[in-house]
C-alpha positions, 0 to 999 in steps of 0.5 A: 221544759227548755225555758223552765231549765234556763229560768233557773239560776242553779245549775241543772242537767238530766242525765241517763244512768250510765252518764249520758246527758239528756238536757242541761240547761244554761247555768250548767252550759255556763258552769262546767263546758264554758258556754258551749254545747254538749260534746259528741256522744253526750258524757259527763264533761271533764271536772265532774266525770266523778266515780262517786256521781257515776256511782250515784247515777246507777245507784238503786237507793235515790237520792244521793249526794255528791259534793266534788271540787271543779277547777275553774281558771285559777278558783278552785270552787266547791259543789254539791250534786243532788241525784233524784229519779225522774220518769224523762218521756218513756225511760227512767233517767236521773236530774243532777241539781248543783249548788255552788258551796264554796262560800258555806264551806268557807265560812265553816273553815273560818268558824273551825279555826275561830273555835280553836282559835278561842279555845287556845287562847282560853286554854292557856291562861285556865291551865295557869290558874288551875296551877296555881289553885291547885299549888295553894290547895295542896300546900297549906304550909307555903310562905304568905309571900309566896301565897300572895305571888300565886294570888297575884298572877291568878288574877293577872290571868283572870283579867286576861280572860276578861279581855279576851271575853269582852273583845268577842262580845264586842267583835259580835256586836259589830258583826250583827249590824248594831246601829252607830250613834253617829254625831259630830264631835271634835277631833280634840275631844277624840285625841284628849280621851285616847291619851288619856287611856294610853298615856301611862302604858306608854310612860311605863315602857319608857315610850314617848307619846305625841298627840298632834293637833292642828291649829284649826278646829276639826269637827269629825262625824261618826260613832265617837265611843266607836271611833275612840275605840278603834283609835285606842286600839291603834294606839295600843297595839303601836304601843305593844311593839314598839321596843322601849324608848321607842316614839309614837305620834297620833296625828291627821293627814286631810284627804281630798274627799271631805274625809281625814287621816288619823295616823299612829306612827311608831318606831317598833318592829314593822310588819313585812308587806306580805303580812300587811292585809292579814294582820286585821284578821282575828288572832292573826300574828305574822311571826315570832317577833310579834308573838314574842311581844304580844300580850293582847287578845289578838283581836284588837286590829279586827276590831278596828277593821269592824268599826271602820267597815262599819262607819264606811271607811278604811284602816291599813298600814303602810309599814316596813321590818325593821323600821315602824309602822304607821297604822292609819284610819279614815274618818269622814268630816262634820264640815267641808273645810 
């Protein structure tokens, strides 16, 4: 039974009633008593000596189901215990089966919060066309000038929806591992339809915005609609905070390693280095001076870091309050030049 117990990965132990510990295996030893032995007299160790696994253990009505938190170091792990009854040589006795659910319960945290988080974000653009409707239906007398103002900012709100719809949608291609198209194309080809794209937002703002070419051909490999659309959303968020007659330069750094830089630098609001990983996150915005610039979906940045992943690359920022940021992406070469 000993090399049965220690074939298997989860945590395991075969326990009496009243808590004694009769057999545990090598995953159990690793997990909860550092490697070592059973102490004298065979209870439960620290961690996991839990009043509701004592009452599970004594309890009539089996299985039960215990899920506790168990320090480890610094981590802070969640697990579930499953308790069957089991006939162990001539008594009666109690198997203890483990799962390590702190992943699950990770991803269940992220999915709450993804959830409200949309719900949010839909919720208040709705609450504003549902205003303004109800305004037009009740007042039937109002100005024709009013009218097309309330018109107006419902479809203003309507298109806000659109984005934020049209972002999740493509969030969620990312995430299900969707085939890139990757080809070789030119890095001209890539700037020219980003400003495209871009140009008359940042005219509108009073912005000047650069895109620098070198004097030789760059030919780059990936996904092209992928890649121009992470770049558009670099250039779009420079955009989006910087503060009027700001300057914003696209441009490349060339790495060592057959791959470049695209770099978005700008003079707006900077990011703090504590908020410098998180900002990728979806919906995440670092503090009131964003939030008071934002108008975006929030999910521009993680879409980035989506595309990016996806290619085998990286984007980051290098960034200081107060004193802009450059937003950077990297991208592999077509050539070894």
């Amino acid at each position: 039974m000993d090399a049965v117990l220690d074939a298997l990965e989860n945590p395991i132990a075969i326990a009496a009633a009243d808590g004694r510990l009769l057999k545990i295996n090598r995953a159990f030893r690793s997990s909860f008593l550092q490697g070592l032995d059973l102490p004298a007299g065979g209870g439960l160790p620290a961690g996991i000596d839990l009043p509701a696994l004592r009452e599970a253990l004594r309890a009539d009505s089996l299985p039960a189901q215990v899920e506790f938190e168990f320090l480890r170091g610094v981590h802070r792990l969640v697990y579930r215990v499953k308790v069957v009854p089991i006939h162990y040589g001539e008594r009666d006795a109690r198997l203890l089966k483990f799962q390590d659910i702190t992943e699950i319960r990770r991803l269940q945290a992220v999915r709450r919060d993804f959830v409200a988080n949309v719900s949010h974000q839909l919720k208040t653009p709705l609450t504003s066309i549902i205003g303004y409707l109800e305004t037009l239906l009740t007042r039937p007398g109002l100005p024709e000038e009013k009218k097309r103002e309330f018109l107006k900012r419902i479809a203003f709100q309507t298109r806000r929806m659109e984005s934020l719809v049209l972002d999740l949608i493509q969030l969620s291609e990312l995430e299900s591992g969707k085939t890139l198209n990757k080809k070789p194309f030119r890095l001209k080809d890539l700037f020219r339809e980003v400003q495209e794209q871009s140009e008359v937002k940042a005219r509108q703002k009073g912005l000047s915005l650069r895109f620098v070419l070198p004097r030789k051909t760059v030919r780059l490999l990936g996904d092209f609609h992928r890649l121009r659309e992470a770049l558009e959303n670099l250039v779009q968020n420079a955009i989006q905070y910087t503060p009027r007659d700001g300057e914003i330069a696209v441009y490349i750094e060339p790495l060592a390693d057959n791959r470049v830089k695209i770099c978005v630098r700008d003079t707006g609001i900077g990011v703090e280095p504590k908020f410098q990983q998180r900002i990728f996150q979806r919906f995440y915005r670092v503090d009131s001076a964003r939030k008071m610039h934002a108008g975006g979906t929030g999910l521009g940045l993680a879409i980035v870091k989506h595309i990016l992943e996806a290619h085998g690359q990286e984007v980051g920022v290098d960034s200081a309050p107060g004193k802009g940021s450059v937003f950077w992406m990297t991208v592999e070469r077509a050539d070894s030049a």
